[in-house]
C-alpha positions in Angstrom: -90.2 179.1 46.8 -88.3 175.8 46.1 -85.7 175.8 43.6 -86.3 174.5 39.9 -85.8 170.9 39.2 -82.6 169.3 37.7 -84.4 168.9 34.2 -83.7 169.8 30.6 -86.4 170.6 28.8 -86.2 170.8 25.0 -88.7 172.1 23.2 -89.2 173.2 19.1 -90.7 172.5 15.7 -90.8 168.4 14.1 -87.3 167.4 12.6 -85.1 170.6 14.3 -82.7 167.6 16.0 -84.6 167.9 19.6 -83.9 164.1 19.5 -80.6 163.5 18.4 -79.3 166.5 20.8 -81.4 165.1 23.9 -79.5 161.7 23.6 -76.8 163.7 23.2 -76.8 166.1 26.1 -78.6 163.6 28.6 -75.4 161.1 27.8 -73.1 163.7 28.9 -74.8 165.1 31.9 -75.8 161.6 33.3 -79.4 162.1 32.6 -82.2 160.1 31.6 -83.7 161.0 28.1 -87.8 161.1 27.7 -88.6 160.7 24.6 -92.4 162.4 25.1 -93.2 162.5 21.2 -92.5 158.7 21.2 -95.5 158.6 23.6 -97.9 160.9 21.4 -97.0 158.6 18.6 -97.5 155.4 20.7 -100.8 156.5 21.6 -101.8 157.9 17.8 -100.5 154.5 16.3 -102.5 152.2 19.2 -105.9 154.3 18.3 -105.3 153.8 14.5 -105.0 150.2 14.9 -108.0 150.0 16.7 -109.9 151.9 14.3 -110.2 155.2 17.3 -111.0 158.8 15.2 -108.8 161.9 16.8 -111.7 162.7 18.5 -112.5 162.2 22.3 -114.6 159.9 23.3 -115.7 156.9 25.5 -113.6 154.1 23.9 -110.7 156.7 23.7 -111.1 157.4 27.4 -111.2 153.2 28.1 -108.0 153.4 26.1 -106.2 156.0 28.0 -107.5 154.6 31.5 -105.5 151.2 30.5 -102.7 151.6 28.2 -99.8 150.4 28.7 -97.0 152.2 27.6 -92.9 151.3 28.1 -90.2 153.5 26.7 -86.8 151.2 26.8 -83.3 152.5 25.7 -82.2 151.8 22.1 -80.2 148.4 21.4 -76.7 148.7 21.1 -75.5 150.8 17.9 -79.3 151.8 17.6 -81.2 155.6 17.9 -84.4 155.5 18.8 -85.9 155.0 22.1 -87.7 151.4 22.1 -91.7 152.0 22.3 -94.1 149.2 24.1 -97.3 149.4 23.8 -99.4 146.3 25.5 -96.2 144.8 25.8 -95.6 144.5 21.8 -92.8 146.8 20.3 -93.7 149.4 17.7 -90.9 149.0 15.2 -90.0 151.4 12.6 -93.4 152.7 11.7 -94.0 154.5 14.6 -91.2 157.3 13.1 -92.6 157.6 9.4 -93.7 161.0 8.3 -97.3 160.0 8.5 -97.4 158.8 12.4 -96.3 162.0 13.0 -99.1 163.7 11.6 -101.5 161.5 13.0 -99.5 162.3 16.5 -100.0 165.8 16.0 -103.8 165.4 15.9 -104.4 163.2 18.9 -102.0 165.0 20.8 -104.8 168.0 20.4 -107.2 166.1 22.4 -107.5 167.7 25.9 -108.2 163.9 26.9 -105.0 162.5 25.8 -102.7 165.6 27.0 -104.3 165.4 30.1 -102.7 161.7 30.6 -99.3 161.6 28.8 -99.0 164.8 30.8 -99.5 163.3 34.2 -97.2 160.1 33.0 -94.7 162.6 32.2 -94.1 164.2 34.8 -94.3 161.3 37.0 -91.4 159.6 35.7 -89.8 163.0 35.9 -90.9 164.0 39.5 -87.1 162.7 40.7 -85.2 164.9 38.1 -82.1 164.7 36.4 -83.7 164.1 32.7 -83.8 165.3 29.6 -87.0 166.1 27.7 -88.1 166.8 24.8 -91.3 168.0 23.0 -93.5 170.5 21.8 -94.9 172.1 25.4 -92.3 170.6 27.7 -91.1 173.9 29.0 -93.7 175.5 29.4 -96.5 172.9 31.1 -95.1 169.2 31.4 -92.2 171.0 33.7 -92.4 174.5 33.7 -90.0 174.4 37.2 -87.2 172.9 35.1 -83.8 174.8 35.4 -83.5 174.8 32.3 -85.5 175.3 29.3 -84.0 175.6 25.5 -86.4 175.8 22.1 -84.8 174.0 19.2 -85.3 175.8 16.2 -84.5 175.5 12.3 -85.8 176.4 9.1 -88.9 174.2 7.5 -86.9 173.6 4.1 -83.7 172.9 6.4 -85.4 170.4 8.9 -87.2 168.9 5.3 -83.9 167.8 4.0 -82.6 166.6 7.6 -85.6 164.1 7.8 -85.2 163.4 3.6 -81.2 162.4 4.6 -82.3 160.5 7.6 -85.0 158.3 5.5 -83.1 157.3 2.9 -80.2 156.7 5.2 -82.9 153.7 6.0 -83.7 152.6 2.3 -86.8 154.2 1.9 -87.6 156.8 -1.0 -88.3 160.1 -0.1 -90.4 163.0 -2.1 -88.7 165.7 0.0 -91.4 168.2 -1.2 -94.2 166.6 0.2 -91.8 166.0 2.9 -91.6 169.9 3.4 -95.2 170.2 2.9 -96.0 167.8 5.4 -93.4 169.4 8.2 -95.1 173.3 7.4 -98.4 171.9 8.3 -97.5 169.9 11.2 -96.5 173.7 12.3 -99.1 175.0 11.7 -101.5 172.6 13.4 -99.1 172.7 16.6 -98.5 176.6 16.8 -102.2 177.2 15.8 -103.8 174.5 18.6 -105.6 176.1 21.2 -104.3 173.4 24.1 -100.6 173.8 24.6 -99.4 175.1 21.4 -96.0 175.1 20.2 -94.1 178.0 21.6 -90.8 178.8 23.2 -91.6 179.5 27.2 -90.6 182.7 28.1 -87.2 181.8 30.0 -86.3 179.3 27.2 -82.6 180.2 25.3 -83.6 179.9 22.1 -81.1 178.1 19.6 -81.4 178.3 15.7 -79.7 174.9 14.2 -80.1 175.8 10.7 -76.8 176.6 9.9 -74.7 174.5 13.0 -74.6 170.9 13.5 -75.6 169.0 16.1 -72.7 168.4 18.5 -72.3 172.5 18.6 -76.2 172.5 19.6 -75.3 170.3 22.7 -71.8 172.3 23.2 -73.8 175.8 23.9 -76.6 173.8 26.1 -74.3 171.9 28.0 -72.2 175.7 28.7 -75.2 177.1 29.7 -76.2 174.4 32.2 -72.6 174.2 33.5 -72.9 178.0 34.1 -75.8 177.7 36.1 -76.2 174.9 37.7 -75.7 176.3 41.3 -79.3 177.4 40.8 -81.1 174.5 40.9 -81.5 171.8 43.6 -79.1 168.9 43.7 
């Protein structure tokens, strides 16, 4: 039996921090960060635009069997991983509320798991990254050596997401905010293909009531402790 692969998989519920301690954490250990729910997004905003339901499909399967999709590090002083799709950046839009709802149903489709799965773990198949989604533990890389499930409150992760929007300018109604974040839940945990749920060897970290650079202080001790067991 080989040993696991040098990658960090993050998994947990929309707006529990996965991205902000995946930048984090990859920064510190040297890793690459894969931003995979910037690639569900990419591929919900690209079939809205050209009028695709979240429904499979010929034209969707034409669309899959040619995107192209680049994921780019964030200009200096930014956040965000950059998103290309057909060689045209998404800006801002593709992080609203809304995209991520629409996200959440295409990334149901058997169809377009199927291929943002394989692209994943392509760019992964050399390790040393950081991952982070909603079934990365437990199918994109379920050899990683480590695995960790990101977890918060709804109400809590509602008034993260509220702070980071208006940190942006835009106004926020934080209860249709909340709303919006315990259906996504629902509609991930509930999915019959690759629902939301922690993989059975994942440590399991509640961020409702510690901030971010603690989150990334307990991972990084745990992957420090044991990191003889995976290949170098």
């Amino acid at each position: 039996m080989s040993p696991p692969k040098r990658i960090v998989t993050i998994d947990g519920p929309s707006g529990g921090g996965k991205s902000t301690v995946s930048r984090t954490l990859a920064a510190k250990l040297h890793f690459t960060y894969l931003d995979t729910g910037a690639m569900y997004r990419a591929v919900a905003y690209q079939c809205r635009k050209l009028g695709l339901p979240a429904e499979e499909g010929p034209r969707l399967a034409e669309l899959l069997a040619s995107l192209r999709m680049e994921l780019l590090p964030p200009l200096p002083g930014g956040d965000d991983v950059r998103v290309l799709v057909e060689g045209v950046e998404i800006g801002p839009e593709l992080r609203t509320p809304e995209m991520g709802m629409l996200a959440s149903q295409y990334s149901a489709l058997p169809m377009v798991r199927t291929t943002l799965t394989r692209l994943q773990q392509e760019i992964g198949s050399a390790g040393r990254i950081v991952a982070e989604g909603r079934d990365i533990g437990t199918v994109v890389f379920p050899d990683a050596a480590w695995k960790f499930f990101l977890d918060a409150s709804a109400e809590v992760r509602a008034r993260r997401r509220a702070a980071q929007l208006r940190s942006k300018g835009e106004t926020v109604d934080e209860q249709a905010l909340l709303a919006q974040i315990i259906k996504r839940d629902k509609d991930d945990r509930e999915r019959s293909l690759a629902p939301l749920v922690a993989a059975p060897d994942a440590v399991i970290i509640d961020s409702s009531q510690i901030p971010a650079d603690e989150v990334v202080a307990r991972m990084h001790a745990h992957i420090l402790a044991t990191s003889c067991f995976c290949d170098q």
